[in-house]
N, C-alpha and C positions, 0 to 999 in steps of 0.2 A: 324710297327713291335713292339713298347715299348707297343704301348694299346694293341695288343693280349699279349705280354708275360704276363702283367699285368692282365687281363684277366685269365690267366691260372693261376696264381699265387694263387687269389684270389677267383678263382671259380666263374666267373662268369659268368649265363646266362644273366640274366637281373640285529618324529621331531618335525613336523610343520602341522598343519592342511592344507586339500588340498583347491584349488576353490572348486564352486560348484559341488557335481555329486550326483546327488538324488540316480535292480536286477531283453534264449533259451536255451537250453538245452545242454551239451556237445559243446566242443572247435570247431568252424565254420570255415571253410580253404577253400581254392578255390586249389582242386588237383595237376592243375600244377601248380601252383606258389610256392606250398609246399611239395617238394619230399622229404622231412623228416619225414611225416606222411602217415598212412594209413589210406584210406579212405573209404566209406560206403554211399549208399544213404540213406535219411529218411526224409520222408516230403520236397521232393522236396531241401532239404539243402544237402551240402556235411559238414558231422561231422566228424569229425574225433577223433581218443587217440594219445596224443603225445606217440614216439618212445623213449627211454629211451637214452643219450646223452648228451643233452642239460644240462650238468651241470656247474657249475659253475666256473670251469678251464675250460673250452673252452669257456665262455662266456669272463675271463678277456685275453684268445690267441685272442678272434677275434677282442678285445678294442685294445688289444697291436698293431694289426695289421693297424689299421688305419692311423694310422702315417704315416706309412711307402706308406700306399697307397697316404696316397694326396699329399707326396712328390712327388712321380714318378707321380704322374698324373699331379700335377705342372708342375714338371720341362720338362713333352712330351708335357703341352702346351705351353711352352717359346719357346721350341724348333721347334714349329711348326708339330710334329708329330702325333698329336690326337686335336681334336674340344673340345671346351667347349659344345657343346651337347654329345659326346662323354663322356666325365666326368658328366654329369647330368645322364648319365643313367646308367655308372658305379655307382657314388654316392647312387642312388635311392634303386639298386637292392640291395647293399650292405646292406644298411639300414633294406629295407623290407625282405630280404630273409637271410639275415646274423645275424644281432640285434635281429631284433622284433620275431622273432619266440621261440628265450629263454623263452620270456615272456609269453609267451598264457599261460594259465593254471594258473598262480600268483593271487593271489585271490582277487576282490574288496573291499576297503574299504574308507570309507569318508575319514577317516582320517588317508589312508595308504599312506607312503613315502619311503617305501623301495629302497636299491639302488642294490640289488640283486634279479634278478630272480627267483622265488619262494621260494623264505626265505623275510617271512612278509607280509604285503599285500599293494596294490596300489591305489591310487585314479587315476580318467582318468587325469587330469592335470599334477600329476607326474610322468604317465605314456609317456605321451607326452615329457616331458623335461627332464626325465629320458634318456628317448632313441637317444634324441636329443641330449644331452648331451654325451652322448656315443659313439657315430656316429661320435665325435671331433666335433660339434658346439660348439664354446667358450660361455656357460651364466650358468646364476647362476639358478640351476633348481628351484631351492625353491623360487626365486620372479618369474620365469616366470608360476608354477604350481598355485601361489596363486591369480593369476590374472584371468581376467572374461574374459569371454570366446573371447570376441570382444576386449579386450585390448593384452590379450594374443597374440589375428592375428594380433595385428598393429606391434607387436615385431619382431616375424617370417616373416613377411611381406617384414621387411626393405625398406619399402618404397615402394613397388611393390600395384597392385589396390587388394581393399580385396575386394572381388564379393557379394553382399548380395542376398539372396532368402527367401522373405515372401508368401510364398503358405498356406492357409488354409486346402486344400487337396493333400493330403502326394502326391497323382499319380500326380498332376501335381507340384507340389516341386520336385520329384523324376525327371521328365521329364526336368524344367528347369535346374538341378543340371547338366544333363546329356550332355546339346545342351552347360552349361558353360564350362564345363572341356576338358579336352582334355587327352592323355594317359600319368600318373604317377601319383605321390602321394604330396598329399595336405594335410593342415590344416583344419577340421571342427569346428568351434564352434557350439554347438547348443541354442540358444539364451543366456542367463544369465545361463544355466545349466549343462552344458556337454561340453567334448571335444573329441577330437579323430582324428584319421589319415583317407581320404579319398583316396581309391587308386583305379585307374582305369588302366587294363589292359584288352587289347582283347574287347574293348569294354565296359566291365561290369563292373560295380560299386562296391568296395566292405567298408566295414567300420569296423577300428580296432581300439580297445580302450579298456579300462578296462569299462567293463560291468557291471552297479549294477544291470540289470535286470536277469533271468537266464541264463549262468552258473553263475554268481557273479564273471568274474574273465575276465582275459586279454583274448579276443577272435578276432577273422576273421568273418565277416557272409557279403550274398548280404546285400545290401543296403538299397534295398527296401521289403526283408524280414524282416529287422531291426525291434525291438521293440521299441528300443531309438526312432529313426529316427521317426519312425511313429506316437512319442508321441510330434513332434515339428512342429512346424508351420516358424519357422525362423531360417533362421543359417546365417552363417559365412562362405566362403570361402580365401584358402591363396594356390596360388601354393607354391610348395618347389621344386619340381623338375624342373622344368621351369624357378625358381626365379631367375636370371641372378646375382642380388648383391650376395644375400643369400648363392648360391654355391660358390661364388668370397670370402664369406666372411669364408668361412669354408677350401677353397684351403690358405689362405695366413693367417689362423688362425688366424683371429680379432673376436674382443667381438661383437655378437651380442647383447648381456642384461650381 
C-alpha cells in the first residue's frame, strides 16, 4: 500500500568548460512517454513545442520533492512493503518524466554549465550530471561533466559491467545496442565525443542529450533516426536503472564522485 500511495503522490506512471561535444530540427519526444507536450507527425519523427509550465519554480518543487521520496521508498524497503525493482522504476520514471523534460528546449553549448533550465546553455556532459545531480545522486557535476565519455561510465557505473559496441555500420551498432539493453534508461558515451542518456521503453530506443547538431539544444529523438548516433562508430554503455549499487547508492545518500 505505501508504493501506491507513493505512487499517487508523486505522479507516477513509470563555470567550467564541458567534456567533449562537438548541432534535427524542433524538440524530438516519444508521445506517450511525454503527456506534457503536444504532438505532430513529420518525417516519420514525433516533434513536438513545449507547453508552457515547466518553469522554474516547479522545476526547484519537483528537486524539493525528492528527498522526500527516497525516504519513503527506503524506509517501504526496510520494511518489506515494496522491492528494490519496484524503486528502480519508481526512480527511473521520476528522473525521465519529472527532471529531464524541464530541460528539452535549453540550448547547446561547448562550453555551457548552466544549473537552470532554460536560463543559459548546456553541454551534453553537464547536461548528464546536471540531471543527475538533481535527481539526489550525491557527486560533484562539474568533475563528472569534464570527464571523457568512457571515464564518466566507470563513475556512474559503480562498479557494474560497462557494455562496449564497435559497429562500423550504424544498423548493425543500432541492432547490437538493442539485443544489449533491456527496458529503462542507461548511460551513453559515444567514443571520446559525446554523451547522453539512453532510454528504452516499449521496446524502442530513444536518445536524450543536449544536441550540438539541430535543434542545438536539450532534445528526445529514436535512436536510430539520431544524427549524433549515426556519426559514431563506438560507444559506451552503463545501466542506471538496473544498476543495483547505483540506486542503493542514491536510497541511503552516498557519494557517488
Amino acid at each position: 500500500m505505501l508504493f501506491f500511495y507513493i505512487l499517487l503522490l508523486f505522479g507516477f506512471e513509470n563555470e567550467m568548460p564541458s567534456n567533449t561535444d562537438s548541432a534535427l530540427e524542433n524538440r524530438v519526444v516519444d508521445e506517450r512517454l511525454m503527456p506534457i507536450f503536444k504532438t505532430m507527425e513529420f518525417n516519420e519523427r514525433l516533434k513536438l513545442n513545449l507547453e508552457s509550465g515547466l518553469d522554474t519554480v516547479s522545476y526547484e518543487n519537483t528537486k524539493a520533492g525528492i528527498g522526500q521520496l527516497r525516504k519513503q521508498l527506503g524506509e517501504g524497503l526496510r520494511m518489506g512493503d515494496i522491492s528494490l525493482d519496484s524503486i528502480k522504476v519508481a526512480f527511473t520514471n521520476h528522473l525521465v518524466d519529472q527532471i529531464i523534460p524541464h530541460w528539452y528546449g535549453t540550448p547547446w553549448s561547448f562550453g555551457g554549465h548552466t544549473a537552470v533550465p532554460n536560463q543559459g546553455k548546456i553541454a551534453c556532459g553537464y547536461f548528464i550530471s546536471t540531471t543527475l545531480r538533481d535527481m539526489g545522486i550525491k557527486l560533484d557535476r562539474y568533475k563528472l561533466a569534464q570527464k571523457s565519455p568512457i571515464d564518466e561510465a566507470k563513475v556512474i557505473s559503480c562498479g557494474s559491467p560497462i557494455y562496449s559496441v564497435v559497429q562500423g555500420n550504424p544498423e548493425k551498432a543500432f541492432e547490437e545496442i538493442k539485443q544489449l539493453t533491456q527496458e529503462g534508461l542507461y548511460f551513453i558515451g559515444f567514443d571520446t565525443g559525446h554523451v547522453g542518456y539512453l532510454l528504452k521503453r516499449n521496446g524502442e530506443l530513444f536518445l536524450i542529450h543536449s544536441n550540438y547538431f539541430s535543434p542545438g539544444s536539450v532534445c528526445m529523438e529514436p535512436l536510430k533516426a539520431s544524427r549524433v548516433f549515426n556519426s559514431f562508430s563506438k560507444f559506451h554503455l552503463v545501466d542506471i536503472s538496473n544498476n543495483d549499487v547505483l540506486i542503493q547508492h542514491w536510497l541511503d545518500n552516498r557519494n557517488v564522485l
